[in-house]
N, C-alpha and C positions, 0 to 999 in steps of 0.2 A: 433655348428651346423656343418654338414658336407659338401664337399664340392659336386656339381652338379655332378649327375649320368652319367646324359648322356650329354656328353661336345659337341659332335656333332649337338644335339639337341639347347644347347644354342647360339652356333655358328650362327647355323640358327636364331635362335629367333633374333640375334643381327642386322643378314642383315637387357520427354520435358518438360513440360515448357510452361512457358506463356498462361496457361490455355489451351494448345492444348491434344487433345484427340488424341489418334492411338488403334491399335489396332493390337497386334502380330499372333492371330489367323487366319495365312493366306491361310491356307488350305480351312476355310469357307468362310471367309466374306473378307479378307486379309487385314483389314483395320488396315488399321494398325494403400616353400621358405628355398629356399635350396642355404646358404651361406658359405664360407669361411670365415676365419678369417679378423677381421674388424671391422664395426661401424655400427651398424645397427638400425634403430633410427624408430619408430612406432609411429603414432595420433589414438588416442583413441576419435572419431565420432558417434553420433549417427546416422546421414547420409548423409552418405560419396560423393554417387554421385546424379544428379538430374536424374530425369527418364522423359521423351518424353513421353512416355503413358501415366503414371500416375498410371502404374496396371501391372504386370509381370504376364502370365500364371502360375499357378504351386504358386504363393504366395513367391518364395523366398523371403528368409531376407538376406538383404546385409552384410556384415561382422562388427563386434561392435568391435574386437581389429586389427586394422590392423599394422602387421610388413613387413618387407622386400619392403621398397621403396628404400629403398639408401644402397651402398653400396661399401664402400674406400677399393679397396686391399693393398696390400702392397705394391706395385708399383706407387702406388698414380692414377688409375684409376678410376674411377667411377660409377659405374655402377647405371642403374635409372631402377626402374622397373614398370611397370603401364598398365594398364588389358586393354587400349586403343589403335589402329591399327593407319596404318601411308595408308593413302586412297587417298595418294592425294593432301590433303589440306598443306602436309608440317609441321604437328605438331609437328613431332620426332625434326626439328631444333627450331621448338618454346619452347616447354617444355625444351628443352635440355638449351637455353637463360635461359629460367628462375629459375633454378637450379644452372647453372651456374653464374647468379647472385647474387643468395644467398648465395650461396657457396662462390663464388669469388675464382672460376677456369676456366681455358679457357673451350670454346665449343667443341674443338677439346679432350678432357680429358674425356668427358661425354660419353659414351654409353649409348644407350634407348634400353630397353628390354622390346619388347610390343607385349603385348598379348598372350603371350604362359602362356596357359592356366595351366603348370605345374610350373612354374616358377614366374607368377607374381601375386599379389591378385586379386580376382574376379571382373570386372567390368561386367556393364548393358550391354553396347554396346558402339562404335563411332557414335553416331545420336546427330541430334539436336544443334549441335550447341554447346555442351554441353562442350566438353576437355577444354578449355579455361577458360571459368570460376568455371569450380567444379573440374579438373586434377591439370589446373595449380598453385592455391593456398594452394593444398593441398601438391605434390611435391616441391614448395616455402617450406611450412612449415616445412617439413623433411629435407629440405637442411637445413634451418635457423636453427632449432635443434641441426643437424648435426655440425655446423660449433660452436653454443656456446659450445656444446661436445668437441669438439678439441681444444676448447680455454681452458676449464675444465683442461683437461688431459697436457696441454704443461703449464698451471699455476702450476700443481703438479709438475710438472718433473722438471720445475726450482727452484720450491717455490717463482714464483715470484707474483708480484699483475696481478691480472689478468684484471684490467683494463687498464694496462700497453702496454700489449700484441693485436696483429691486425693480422685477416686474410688475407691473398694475396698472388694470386697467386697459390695455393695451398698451402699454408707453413703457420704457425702459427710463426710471428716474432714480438723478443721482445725486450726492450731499450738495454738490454749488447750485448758487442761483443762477436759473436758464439748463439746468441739464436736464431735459427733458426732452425724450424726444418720443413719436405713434412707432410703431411697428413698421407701418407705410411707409414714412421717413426713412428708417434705418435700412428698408432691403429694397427701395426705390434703385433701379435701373442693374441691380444684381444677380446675378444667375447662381446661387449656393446649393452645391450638391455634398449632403454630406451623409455617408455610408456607418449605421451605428450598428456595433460591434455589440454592446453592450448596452442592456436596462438602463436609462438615468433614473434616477433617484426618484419615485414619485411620491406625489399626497399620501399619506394615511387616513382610511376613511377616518378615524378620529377629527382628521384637520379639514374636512372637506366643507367649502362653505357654498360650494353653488351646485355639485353633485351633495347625493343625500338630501336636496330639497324636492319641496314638491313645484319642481317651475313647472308653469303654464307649458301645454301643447306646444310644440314649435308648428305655426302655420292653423293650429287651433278656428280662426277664424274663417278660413277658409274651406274647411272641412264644413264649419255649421251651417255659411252662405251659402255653399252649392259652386262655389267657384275652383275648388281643386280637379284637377280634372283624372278621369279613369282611364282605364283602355276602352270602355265605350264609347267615353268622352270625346277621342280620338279623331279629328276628322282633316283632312289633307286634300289639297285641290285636287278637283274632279275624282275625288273618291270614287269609285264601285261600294256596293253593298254586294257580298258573297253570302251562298246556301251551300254544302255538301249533302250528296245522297248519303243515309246512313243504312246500312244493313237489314233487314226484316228481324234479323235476331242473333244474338252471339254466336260466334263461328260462322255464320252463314256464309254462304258461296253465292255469288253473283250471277247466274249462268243467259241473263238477257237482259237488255237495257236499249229500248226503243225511244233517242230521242227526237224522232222527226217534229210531234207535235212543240215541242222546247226551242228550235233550233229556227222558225218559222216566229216566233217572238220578234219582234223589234227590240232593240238595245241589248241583245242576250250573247255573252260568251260561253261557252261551254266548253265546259275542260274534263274527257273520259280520258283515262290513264289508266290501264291496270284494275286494279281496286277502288284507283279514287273516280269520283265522279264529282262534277260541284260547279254552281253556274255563280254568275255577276251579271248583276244590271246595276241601274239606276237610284232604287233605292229598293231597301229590303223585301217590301212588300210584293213588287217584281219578280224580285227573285225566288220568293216561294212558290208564288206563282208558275212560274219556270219550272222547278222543281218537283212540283206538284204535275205537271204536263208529262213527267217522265213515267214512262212503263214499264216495268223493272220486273224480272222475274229470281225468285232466291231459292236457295235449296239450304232449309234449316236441319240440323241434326238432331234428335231426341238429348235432350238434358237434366239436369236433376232439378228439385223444385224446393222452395223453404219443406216443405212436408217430408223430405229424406236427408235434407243437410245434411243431418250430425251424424248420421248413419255412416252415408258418404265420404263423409269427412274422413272420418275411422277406418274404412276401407281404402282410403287413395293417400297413403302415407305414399312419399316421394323417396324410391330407395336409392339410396347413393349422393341423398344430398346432404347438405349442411347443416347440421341441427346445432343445439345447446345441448350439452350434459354437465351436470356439477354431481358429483358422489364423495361421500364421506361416512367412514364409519358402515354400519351396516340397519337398515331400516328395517328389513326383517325380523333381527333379534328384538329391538328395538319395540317393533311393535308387538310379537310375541311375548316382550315381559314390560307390555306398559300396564298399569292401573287401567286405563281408559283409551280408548282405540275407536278411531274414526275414518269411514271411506263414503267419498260423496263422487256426484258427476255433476258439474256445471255446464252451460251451453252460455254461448253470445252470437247475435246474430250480428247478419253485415247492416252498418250503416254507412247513410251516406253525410257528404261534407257539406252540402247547401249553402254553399256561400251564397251570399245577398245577391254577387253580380255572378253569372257563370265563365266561361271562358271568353273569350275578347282578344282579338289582335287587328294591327292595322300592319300590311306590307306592302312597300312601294320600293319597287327596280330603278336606280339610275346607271342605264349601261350595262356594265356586271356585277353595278354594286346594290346590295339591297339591306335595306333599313326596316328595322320593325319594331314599331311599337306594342306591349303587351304588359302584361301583368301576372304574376309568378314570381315563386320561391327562388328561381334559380336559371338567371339571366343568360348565366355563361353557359350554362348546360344548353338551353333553347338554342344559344348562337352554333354549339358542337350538331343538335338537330338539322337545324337548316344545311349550316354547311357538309354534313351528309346528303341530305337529299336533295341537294342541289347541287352535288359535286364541288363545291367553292373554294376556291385560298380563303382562310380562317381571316385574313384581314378585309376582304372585303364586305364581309357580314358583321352589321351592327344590329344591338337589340337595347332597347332603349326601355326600362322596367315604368311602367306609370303609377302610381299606386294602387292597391289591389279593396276596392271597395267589397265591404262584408268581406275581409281577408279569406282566409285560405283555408286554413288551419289542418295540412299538409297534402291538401289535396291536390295542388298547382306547383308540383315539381316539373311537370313536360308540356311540352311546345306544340300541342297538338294545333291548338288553334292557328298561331304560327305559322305553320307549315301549310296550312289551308288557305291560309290567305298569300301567304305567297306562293303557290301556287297557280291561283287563281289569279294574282296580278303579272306574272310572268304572260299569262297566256291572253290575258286582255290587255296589257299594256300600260292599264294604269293604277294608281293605288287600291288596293279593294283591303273593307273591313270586315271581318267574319267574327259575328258573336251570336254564340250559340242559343238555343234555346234554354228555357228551364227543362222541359224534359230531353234534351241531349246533355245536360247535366250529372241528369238524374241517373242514364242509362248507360252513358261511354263515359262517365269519369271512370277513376277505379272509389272502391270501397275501404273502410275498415276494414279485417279481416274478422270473420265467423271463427266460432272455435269449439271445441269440445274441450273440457278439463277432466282428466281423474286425480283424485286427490287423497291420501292416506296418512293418517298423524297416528301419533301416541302419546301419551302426556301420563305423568305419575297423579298421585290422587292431591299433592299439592299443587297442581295448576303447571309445575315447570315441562316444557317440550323434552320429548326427546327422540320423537322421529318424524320426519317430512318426507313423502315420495309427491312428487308434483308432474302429469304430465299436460303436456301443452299440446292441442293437434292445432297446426294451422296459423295461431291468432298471433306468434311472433315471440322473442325471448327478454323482450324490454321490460326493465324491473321484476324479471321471473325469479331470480332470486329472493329469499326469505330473506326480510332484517330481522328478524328474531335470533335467539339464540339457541340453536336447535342442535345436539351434537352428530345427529344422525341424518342425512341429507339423502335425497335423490332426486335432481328437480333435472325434465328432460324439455325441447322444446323436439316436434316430431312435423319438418313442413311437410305441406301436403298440397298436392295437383288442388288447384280452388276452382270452382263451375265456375267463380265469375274474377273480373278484374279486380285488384287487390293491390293497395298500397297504402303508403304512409298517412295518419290521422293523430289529430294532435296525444301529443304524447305517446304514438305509435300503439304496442299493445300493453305499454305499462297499464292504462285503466284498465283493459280485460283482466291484467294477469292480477293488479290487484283487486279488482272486484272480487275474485274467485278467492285469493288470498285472505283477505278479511272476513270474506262473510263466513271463511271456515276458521276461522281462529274466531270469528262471536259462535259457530255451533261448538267447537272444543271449551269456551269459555261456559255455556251452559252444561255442554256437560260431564263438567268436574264440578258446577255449583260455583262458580267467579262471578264476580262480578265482568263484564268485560272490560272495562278499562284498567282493576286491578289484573285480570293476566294479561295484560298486553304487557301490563306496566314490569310485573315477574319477568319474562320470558326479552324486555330489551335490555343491550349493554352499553347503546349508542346514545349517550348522554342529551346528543341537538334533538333525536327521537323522544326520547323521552321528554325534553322540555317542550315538545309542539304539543305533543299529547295534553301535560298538563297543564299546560298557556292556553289549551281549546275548550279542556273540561273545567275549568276554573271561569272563562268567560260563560261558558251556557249553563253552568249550575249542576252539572252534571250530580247525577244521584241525589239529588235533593226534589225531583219529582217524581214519582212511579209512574209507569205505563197504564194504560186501560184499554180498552179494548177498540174505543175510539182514536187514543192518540198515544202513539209508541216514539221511543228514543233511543238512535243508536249512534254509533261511530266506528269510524275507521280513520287509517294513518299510514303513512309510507313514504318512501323515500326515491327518489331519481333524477337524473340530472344535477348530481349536485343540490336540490331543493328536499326540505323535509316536509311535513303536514300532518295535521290532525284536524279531521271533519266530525264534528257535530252534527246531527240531523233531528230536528223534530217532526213528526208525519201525524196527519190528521186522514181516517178512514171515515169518509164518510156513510149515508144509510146505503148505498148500490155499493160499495163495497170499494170504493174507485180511494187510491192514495193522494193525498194533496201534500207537497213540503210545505211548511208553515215557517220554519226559520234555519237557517243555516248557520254556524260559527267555524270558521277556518281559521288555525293558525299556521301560520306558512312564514321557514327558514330559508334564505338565499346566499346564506354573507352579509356582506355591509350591500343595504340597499339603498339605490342606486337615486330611484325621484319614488319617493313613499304615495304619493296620489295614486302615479300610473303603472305601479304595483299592484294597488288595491283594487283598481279597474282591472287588471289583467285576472285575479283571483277571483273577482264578480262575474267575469263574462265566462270565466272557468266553471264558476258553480251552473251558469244558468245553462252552457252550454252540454254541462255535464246530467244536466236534470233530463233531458233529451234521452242520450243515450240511456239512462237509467231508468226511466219509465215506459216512455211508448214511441223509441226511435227504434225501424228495422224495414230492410230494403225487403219487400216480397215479390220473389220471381218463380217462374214460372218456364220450361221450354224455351229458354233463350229470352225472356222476356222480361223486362220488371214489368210491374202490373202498378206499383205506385209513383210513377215518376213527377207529381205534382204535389206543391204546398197542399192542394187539395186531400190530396189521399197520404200525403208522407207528411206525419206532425211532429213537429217541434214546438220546443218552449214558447209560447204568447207571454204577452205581460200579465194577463190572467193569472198566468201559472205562478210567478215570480214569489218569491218567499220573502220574509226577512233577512238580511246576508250582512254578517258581522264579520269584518277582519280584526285578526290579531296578525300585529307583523313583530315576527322576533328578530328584529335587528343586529347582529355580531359584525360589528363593527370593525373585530379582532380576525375577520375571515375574508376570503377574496369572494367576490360577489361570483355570483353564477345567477343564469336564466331563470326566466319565471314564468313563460307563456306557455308554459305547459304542463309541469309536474299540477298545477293545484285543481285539476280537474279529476285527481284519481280517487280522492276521498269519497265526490258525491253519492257514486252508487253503491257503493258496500253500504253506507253511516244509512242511507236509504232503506235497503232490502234489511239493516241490523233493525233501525225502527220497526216496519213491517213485524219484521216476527214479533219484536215486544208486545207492539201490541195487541194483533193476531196471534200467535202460535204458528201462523204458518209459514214457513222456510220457503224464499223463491231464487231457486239453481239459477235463474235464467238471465241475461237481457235482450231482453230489455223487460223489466220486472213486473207490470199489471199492464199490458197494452189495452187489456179490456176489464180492466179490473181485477182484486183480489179473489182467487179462486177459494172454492173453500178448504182444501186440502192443496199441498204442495203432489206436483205431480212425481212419483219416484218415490 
């Protein structure tokens, strides 16, 4: 095989599940190998990675022989290639461990080549939770390959037993004096293709000595200096800087666009097309200018507003589409001969993703061939964008992932920006970069999804369940099922037509669904008179559930303080993705009535984990970004309009706000590791609104849960 075309390009490259439903069509409903000389070692998969949705637009088939994961130069480097982005979560240093482990070469030896879409094999996307357990075994596997390979080739070369012989270090060493040889050595001037049929043998986490640590960042430095670069970062001779016209308001209709005064600009291309409109100059500032010159007339349609949401919601059930239903037993009878019988209505409103940087692409045309640099969940997907709207052979279109600064956390599944900038260098000629505003962020990303819950239990007068009807409008079916042990079931998810754009948000709608889940198993736990963490404890059978529980209530002291009226204490706990938890919450109300979290305690189960630091940073950034949604995160629109599309008016966590935050990590060493960038965000708001009530009385259905403080009475 030949060696990489364009070495610049890989320069740069270098810098679900669990019965949940999504949905990529988010335009409607938004629900969401080219080596050098070496060792090149292939798993033959029937499939390869797990999918989040369950369903790819378009039907792709995933690839049935995959080659080009791993790759020894002669220098005894490494090279790792894998169709998954580095968003954040720190996986480029976890995968890199676990390669490294197989292998048995240092972490520093490894490069991760991810996502370049020319360069590594096809993956779905970075969602769900999912690199950890479907990237990282398969990666393991290629190394473990890899390394009996090298034991293969250094048994020929000496003719010695090759039982004899041990990997370490990079070097293949054997009982005589001088057998030793790098990696480089042994696969210098070789082309090894070898197609594996079956798993080889791997580590036990038990025996893991460089996975299971807490190694440093890979590239750590660089991130603190300011020298990694973004898709902002981005910049390619005789760049353009692009602007798009955007709409007066959702759904609107275009019906004039006058750009005499635009077009009389010096340096200005302007590209009208259809729907799109969107100029390039020189540098950005030009270009709003331009932009700004245009005279645009729209015709907006009457919409709904936060002030009828939930109404709405309930009225615009989607008939004939796809929901969740689970039924068992009969909940009726159930709740007709319970002891204790309880029916609530929850709401969540839409929030947005606010990533640090917003959308960002660079695209530059050579010929027919067009290259784009961006930032996003899901490389391959952007490259299937383009090459739609540009009509393209799939191979001429490259997308080149750069890291996605203040990640994503599911909001940068599509190529919008992408497609605008190559657009707009199609028609100017030369590279142009499009990055959007904070408020085109704000306005044309998609959302969380909004929801309404109704909810019906019944329980005997010892605490134990034994009816659930659970319905869900809108907010999705991710961890809608009850872990408890409940014999009488009805849990429905009902989508519904949403006013605004709507898609994937970390951990999708597992936090909605267990917000509403929790906070009504603490109202069922008052009242039958429980304590709440003894009926949780009653009512599970899932032994990893119950040990987070009390691995959380045992770090925070649980029941050894009382509540008051100034400072209440709750919790919550659940399960998804493979990952378990239990959230502790202490809340201080102060004299306006306003909630503060004061300290936080999570314990949080994955399997054997994987680098214990950048764990406990993934469950920290979970708690804080979880305190958002939980207090006073929520998108307010209006007739097609958001009304808060600025840090200014849309608040999120500050360091002000930041609590105390203790991890416990339950370790099972004895289990296959799974994700963690996302289940440990689902505890915050329930353990939250469970404080609240302690030490108020007042019960709050809602999120986001005191935007303007604690009312005095729960509305309902």
């Amino acid at each position: 095989m030949s060696e990489p075309k364009d070495r610049e390009a890989f320069e740069v490259a270098q810098h679900e599940t669990q019965g949940t439903l999504h949905w990529f069509d988010l335009d409607r409903r938004g629900f969401l190998k080219v080596l050098g000389g070496g060792v090149l070692v292939g798993l033959s998969a029937k499939e390869l990675l797990g999918q989040e949705s369950g369903r790819v637009r378009g039907g792709r088939e995933l690839p049935q022989d995959i080659a080009s994961w791993l790759h020894i130069a002669e220098d005894g480097r490494v090279s790792v290639f894998t169709g998954k982005v580095e968003m954040g979560q720190n996986i480029r240093t976890s995968l890199a461990q676990q390669v490294a482990e197989e292998l048995h070469v240092a972490v520093d030896a490894i490069t991760m080549v991810m996502g370049d879409t020319d360069l590594t094999p096809f993956d779905m996307g970075t969602f769900g939770s999912r690199t950890t357990p479907t990237m990282a075994p398969q990666l393991r596997a290629m190394a473990a390959a890899a390394r009996e390979m090298l034991l293969d080739l250094a048994a020929e070369r000496w003719k010695a037993e090759r039982a004899a012989l041990a990997a370490r270090d990079g070097k293949i060493i054997g009982l005589q004096p001088g057998q030793s040889a790098t990696y480089g050595e042994l696969t210098k001037g070789q082309k090894l293709v070898r197609v594996v049929s079956a798993v080889p043998n791997l580590t036990p986490a038990a025996q893991w000595t460089i996975a299971g640590t807490s190694v440093p960042k890979v590239d750590g430095r660089k991130f603190v200096t300011g020298a990694n670069q973004y898709p902002s970062d981005i910049s390619r001779p005789g760049m353009l800087h692009g602007k798009v016209l955007r709409p007066a308001g959702f759904q609107a209709k275009l019906v004039s666009v006058d750009a005499s005064a635009a077009v009389k600009m010096p340096g200005i291309t302007l590209v009208h097309d259809g729907d799109f409109t969107g100029v390039a100059a020189a540098d950005a500032w030009t270009a709003e200018q331009a932009l700004a010159a245009l005279k645009t007339q729209w015709n907006v349609p009457p919409q709904p507003s936060n002030q009828d949401l939930f109404e709405y919601l309930k009225k615009n059930v989607e008939a004939g589409e796809r929901g969740f239903e689970h039924v068992t037993g009969s909940v009726d009878q159930a709740v007709a001969a319970a002891d204790v019988k309880l029916t609530q209505t929850y709401t969540v409103q839409y929030i947005a993703h606010a990533p640090l940087e917003p959308r960002a692409a660079v695209a530059e045309w050579s010929g027919d061939k067009l290259t784009v640099w961006t930032g996003g969940q899901r490389p391959f997907a952007v490259k299937d964008e383009l090459v739609a709207a540009f009509r393209l052979p799939p191979e001429t279109v490259r997308v080149i992932p750069a890291d996605t600064t203040g990640s994503a956390y599911g909001g940068k599944h599509t190529g919008e920006a992408a497609v605008e900038a190559a657009r707009l260098a199609k028609a100017a000629g030369k590279p142009v970069k499009v990055v959007w505003t904070r408020e085109e962020e704000f306005t044309w990303a998609y959302f969380r999804p909004a929801g309404v819950w109704e909810v019906r239990s019944g329980a005997r007068r010892d605490g134990a369940l034994t009816a659930w009807e659970f319905h869900n409008y809108n907010s999705g079916p991710a961890a809608i099922a009850t872990p408890y042990e409940v014999p009488n079931q009805s849990i429905h998810f009902h989508p519904v037509r949403s006013p605004l754009r709507q898609g994937s948000y970390r951990a999708l709608a597992a936090t909605a669904n267990n917000f509403v889940r929790e906070s009504h198993m603490d109202e069922m736990a008052h009242a039958v008179s429980m304590d709440p963490l003894a009926f949780r404890l009653k009512n599970i059978a899932d032994p990893r559930l119950r040990a987070v529980f009390e691995a959380a209530a045992e770090k925070f002291g649980w029941g050894k303080q009382k509540s008051t009226p100034t400072r209440g204490f709750g919790l919550a706990g659940g399960f998804e993705k493979g990952g378990y938890l239990a959230t502790c919450a202490e809340v201080e109300i102060d004299a306006g009535r306003v909630p503060r979290i004061r300290r936080v305690v999570e314990a949080f189960e994955c399997g054997a984990v994987v680098n214990p630091n950048g764990l406990r940073n993934q469950i920290a950034g979970c708690v804080v970004q979880g305190m958002g949604g939980a207090l006073f995160e929520q998108v307010r629109f209006e007739n097609g309009r958001i009304l808060n599309p600025h840090f200014a008016e849309y608040r999120v966590p500050r360091f002000r706000d930041l609590p105390e935050i203790e991890v416990v990590l339950v370790d099972r060493k004895d289990l296959p590791s799974a994700g963690a960038g996302e289940t440990p965000i689902l505890g915050v708001a329930p353990a939250t609104g469970n404080a609240i009530f302690a030490a108020t009385g007042v019960r709050l259905r809602r999120l986001p849960l005191a935007p303007e403080g604690i009312p005095a009475r729960a509305a309902g």
